[in-house]
LUMSE-138433 format. One record per residue (C-alpha): y, x, z; residue in three letters; residue number from 0. Coordinates in pm, 1 decimal. Last residue first. Example, Ala and Ser with C-alpha at 12.3 -4.5 7.8 and 13.67 -1.06 7.14 Angstrom:
// residues 2
-106.0, 1367.0, 714.0, Ser, 1
-450.0, 1230.0, 780.0, Ala, 0
***
This chain:
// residues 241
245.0, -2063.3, -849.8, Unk, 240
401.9, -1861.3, -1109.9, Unk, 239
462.7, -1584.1, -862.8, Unk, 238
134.0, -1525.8, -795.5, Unk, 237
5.4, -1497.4, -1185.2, Unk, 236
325.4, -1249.4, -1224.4, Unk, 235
152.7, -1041.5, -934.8, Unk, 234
-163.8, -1007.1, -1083.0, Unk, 233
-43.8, -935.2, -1412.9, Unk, 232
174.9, -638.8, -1241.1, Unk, 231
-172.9, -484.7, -1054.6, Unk, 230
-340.2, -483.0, -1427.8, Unk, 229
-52.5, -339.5, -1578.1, Unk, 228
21.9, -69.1, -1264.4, Unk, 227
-382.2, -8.3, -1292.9, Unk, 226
-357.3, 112.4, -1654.6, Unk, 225
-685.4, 176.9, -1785.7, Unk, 224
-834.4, -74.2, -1561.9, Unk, 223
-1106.9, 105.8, -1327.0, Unk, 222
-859.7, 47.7, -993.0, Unk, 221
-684.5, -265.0, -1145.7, Unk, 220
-961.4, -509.6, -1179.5, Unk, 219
-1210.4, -248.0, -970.2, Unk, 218
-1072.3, -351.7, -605.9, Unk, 217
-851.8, -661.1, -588.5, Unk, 216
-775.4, -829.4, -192.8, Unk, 215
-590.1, -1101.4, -122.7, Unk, 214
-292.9, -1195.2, 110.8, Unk, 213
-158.3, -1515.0, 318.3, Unk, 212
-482.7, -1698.8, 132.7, Unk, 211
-336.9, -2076.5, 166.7, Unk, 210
-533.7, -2311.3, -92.5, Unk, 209
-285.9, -2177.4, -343.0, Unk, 208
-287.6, -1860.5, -300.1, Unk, 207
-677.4, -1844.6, -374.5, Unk, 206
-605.6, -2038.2, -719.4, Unk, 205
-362.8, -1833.5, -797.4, Unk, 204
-544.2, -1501.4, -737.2, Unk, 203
-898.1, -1598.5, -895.9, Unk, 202
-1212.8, -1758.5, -709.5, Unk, 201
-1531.9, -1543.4, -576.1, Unk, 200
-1793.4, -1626.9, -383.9, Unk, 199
-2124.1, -1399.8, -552.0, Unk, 198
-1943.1, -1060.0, -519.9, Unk, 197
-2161.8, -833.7, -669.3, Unk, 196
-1962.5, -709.4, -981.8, Unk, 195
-1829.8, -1100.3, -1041.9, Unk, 194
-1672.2, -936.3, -1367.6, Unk, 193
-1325.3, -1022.2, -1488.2, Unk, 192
-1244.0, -1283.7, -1780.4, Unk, 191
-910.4, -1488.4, -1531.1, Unk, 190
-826.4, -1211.1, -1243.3, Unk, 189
-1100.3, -1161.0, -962.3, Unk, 188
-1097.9, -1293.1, -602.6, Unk, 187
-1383.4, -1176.8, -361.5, Unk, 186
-1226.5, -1011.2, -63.1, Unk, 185
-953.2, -1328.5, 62.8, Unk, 184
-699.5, -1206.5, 389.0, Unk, 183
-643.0, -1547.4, 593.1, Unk, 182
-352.3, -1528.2, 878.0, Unk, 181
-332.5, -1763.4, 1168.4, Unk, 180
66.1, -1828.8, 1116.5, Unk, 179
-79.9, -2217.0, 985.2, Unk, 178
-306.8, -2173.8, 1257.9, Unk, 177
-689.7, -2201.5, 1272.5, Unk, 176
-925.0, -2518.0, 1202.4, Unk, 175
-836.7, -2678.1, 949.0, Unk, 174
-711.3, -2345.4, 775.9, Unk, 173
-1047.0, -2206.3, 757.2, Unk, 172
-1184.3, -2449.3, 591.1, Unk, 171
-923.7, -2465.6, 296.7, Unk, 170
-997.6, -2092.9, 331.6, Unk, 169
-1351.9, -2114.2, 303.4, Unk, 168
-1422.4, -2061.1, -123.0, Unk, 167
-1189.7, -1795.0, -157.2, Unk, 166
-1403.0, -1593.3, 77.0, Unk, 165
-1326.8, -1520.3, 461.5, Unk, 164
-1091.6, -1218.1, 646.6, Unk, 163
-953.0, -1372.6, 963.8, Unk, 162
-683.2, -1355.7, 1153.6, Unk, 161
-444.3, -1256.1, 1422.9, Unk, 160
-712.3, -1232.0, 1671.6, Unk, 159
-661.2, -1363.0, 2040.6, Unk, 158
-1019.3, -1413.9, 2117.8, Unk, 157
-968.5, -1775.5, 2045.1, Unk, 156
-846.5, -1718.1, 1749.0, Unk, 155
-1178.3, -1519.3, 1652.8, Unk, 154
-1388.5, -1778.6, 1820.1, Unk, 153
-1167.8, -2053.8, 1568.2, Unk, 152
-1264.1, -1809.7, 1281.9, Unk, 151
-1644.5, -1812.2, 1326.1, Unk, 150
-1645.2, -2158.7, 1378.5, Unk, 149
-1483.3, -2260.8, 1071.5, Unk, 148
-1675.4, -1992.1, 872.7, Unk, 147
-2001.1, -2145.5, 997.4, Unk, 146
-1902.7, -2489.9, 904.0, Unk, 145
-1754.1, -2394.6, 536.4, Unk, 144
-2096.9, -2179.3, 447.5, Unk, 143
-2284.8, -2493.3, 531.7, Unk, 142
-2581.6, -2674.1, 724.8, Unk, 141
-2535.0, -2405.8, 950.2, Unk, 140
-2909.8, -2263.9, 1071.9, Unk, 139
-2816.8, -1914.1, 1100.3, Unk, 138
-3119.5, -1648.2, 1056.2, Unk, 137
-2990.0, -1382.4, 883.8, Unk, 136
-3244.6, -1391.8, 619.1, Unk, 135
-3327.0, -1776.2, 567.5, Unk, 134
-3019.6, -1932.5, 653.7, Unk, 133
-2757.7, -1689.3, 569.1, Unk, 132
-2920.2, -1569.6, 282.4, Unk, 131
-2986.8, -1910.0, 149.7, Unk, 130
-2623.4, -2027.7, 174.5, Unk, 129
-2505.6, -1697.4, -13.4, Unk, 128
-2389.0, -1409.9, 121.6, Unk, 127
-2188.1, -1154.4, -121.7, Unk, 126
-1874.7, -1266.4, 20.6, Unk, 125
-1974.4, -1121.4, 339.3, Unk, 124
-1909.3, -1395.8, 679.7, Unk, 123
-1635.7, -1415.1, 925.4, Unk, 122
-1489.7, -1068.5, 872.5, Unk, 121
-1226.0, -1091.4, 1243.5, Unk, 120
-863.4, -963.1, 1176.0, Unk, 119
-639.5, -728.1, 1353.2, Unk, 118
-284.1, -687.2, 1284.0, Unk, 117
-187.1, -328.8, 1392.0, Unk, 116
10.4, -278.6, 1684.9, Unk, 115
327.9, -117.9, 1623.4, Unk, 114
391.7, 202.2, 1860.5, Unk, 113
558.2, 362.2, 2192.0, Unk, 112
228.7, 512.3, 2322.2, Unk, 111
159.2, 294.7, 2617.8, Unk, 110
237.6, -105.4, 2430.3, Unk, 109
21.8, 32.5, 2160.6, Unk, 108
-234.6, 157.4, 2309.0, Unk, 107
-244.3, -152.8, 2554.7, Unk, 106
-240.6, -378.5, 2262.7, Unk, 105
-498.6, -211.7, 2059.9, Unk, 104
-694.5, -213.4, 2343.8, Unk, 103
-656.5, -594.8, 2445.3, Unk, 102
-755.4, -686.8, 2046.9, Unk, 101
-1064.5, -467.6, 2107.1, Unk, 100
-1183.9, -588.9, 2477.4, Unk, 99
-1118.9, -965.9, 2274.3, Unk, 98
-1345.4, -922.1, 1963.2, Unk, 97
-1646.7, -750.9, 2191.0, Unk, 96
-1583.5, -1035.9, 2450.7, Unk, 95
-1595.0, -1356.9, 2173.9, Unk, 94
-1914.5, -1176.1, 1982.9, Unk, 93
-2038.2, -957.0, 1724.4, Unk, 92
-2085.5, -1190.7, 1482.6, Unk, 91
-1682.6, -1168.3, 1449.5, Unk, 90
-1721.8, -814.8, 1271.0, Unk, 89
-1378.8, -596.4, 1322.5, Unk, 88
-1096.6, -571.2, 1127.5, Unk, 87
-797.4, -321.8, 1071.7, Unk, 86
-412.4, -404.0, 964.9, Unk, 85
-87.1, -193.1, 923.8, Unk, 84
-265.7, 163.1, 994.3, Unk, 83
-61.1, 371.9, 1240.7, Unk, 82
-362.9, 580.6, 1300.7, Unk, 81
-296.1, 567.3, 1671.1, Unk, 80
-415.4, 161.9, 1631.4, Unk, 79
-732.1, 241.0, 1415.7, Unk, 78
-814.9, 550.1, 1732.3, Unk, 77
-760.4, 166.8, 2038.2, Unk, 76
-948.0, -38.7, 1799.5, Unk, 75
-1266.8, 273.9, 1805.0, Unk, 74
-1256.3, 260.2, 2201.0, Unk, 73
-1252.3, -135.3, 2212.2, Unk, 72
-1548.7, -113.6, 1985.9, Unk, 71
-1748.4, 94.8, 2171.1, Unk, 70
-1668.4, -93.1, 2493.6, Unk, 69
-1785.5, -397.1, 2341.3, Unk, 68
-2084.3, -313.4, 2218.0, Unk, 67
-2073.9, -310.0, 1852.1, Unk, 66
-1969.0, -413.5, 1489.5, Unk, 65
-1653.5, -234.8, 1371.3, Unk, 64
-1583.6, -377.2, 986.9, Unk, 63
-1421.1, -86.0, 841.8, Unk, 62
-1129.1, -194.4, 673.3, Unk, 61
-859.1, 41.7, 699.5, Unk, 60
-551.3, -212.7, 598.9, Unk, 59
-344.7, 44.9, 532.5, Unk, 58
54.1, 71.7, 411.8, Unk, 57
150.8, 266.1, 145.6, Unk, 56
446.5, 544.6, 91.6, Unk, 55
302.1, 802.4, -52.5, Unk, 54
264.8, 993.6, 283.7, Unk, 53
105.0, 682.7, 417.9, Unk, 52
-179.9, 697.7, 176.5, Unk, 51
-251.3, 1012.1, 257.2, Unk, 50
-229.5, 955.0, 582.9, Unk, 49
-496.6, 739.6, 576.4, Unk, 48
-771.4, 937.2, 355.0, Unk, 47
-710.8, 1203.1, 602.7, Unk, 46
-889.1, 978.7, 869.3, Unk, 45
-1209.7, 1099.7, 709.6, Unk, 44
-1266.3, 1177.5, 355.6, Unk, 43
-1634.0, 1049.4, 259.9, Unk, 42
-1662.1, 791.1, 548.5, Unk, 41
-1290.8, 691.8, 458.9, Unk, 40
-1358.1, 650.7, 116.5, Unk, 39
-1728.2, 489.3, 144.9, Unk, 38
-1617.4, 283.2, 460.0, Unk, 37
-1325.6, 136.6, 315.6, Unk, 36
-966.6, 165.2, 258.5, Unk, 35
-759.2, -131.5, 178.1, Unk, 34
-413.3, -8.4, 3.9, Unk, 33
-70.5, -228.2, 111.0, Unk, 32
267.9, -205.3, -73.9, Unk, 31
193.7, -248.1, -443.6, Unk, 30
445.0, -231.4, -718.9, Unk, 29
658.0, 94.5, -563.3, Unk, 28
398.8, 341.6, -595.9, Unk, 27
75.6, 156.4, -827.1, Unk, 26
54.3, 477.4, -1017.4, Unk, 25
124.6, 730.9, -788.6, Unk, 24
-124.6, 571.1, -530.2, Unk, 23
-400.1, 545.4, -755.7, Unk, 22
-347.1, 922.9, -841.8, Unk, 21
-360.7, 982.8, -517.6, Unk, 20
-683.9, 788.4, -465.3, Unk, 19
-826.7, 1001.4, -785.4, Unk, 18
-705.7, 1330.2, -654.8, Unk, 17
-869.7, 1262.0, -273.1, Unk, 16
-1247.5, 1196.8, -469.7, Unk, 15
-1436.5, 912.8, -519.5, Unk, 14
-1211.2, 586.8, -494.4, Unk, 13
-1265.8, 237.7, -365.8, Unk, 12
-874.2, 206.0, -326.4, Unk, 11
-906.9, -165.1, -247.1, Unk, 10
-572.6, -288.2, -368.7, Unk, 9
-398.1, -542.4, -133.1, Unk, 8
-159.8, -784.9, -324.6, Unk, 7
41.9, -1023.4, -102.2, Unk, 6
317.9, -840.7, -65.2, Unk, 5
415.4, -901.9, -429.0, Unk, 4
391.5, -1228.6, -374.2, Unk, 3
625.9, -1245.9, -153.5, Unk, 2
532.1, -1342.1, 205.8, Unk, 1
692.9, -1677.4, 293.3, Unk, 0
***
């Protein structure tokens, strides 16, 4: 079982280089694994990575790759030389572009002498809703829970190790997949926090409960004036479970 303090990926949604390594100073020793995104890592480049290696973190860089095959393979293959721990990639975009990655990664690996990352497949936003998905995106599921399910199983299929899907699908999720199939949850928020835009959402015990294997908290601890607090809290609510 992963402890729960393991479990705990921070979002380091941050502005500038001082305020993620402040972040990391703070949170040094309580939390193991930092999710960088495309506004940090667009803003700072692969910089932003070792940074947070150098203090002792491990990455989940999670830039969603979304494209041709090829183009995707190429960009699984860089994600795997950065040494991050875990990356994902967009499972809309198909059982061969999900598959050429995952083979990439493990080729690069396998050549160069280092751990492959985990890769995971995004299944659908947190911030969709039923009616977006239907009526702007264009998928007639008669539910969030059936879409997810067969998002994820083409994502195992591909040879994925997981998935990243809201609170609110991992029950879903996990009667279709693996119990070892792992399930990284966006969209949970501590007991009084705001729903910012996530519209999905569910808080950390609840979340490890239905069988999350890690979940992901952005502005509870980043903005919280003392993020180690807010980050310990967390971890006390997992461990109670």
């Amino acid at each position: 079982m992963i402890p729960a303090k393991e479990r705990l990926i921070v979002a380091l949604d941050v502005d500038s280089k001082k305020e993620a390594e402040r972040l990391l100073d703070a949170l040094k020793g309580l939390v193991k694994i930092f999710k960088i995104g495309a506004q940090p890592f667009t803003a700072f480049g692969p910089k932003i990575v070792d940074i947070a290696h150098k203090k002792g973190g491990k990455v989940f860089l999670d830039l969603k790759y979304h494209d041709i095959p090829d183009t995707v393979a190429r960009a699984g293959r860089e994600a795997t030389r950065l040494g991050v721990f875990m990356f994902n990639v967009h499972s809309l975009g198909g059982m061969e572009m999900m598959r050429k990655c995952y083979e990439a990664s493990c080729e690069t690996a396998e050549k160069e002498g280092i751990q492959r990352p985990k890769i995971l497949a995004v299944t659908l936003l947190t911030s969709i809703t039923l009616e977006a998905l239907q009526n702007e995106i264009g998928i007639k599921s008669k539910s969030m829970e059936d879409e997810v399910k067969r998002l994820a199983s083409m994502a195992s299929d591909a040879g994925l190790d997981g998935v990243v899907s809201s609170p609110q699908e991992i029950t879903a999720v996990r009667e279709v997949c693996s119990r070892d199939f792992l399930i990284v949850t966006p969209g949970v928020r501590p007991a009084g926090a705001q729903m910012d835009d996530q519209k999905r959402i569910s808080v950390p015990k609840e979340a490890i409960k239905a069988g999350a294997d890690y979940i992901v908290i952005g502005r509870p601890i980043i903005k919280a004036d003392d993020p180690a607090k807010a980050a310990e809290e967390i971890i006390k609510e997992m461990e109670d479970i």
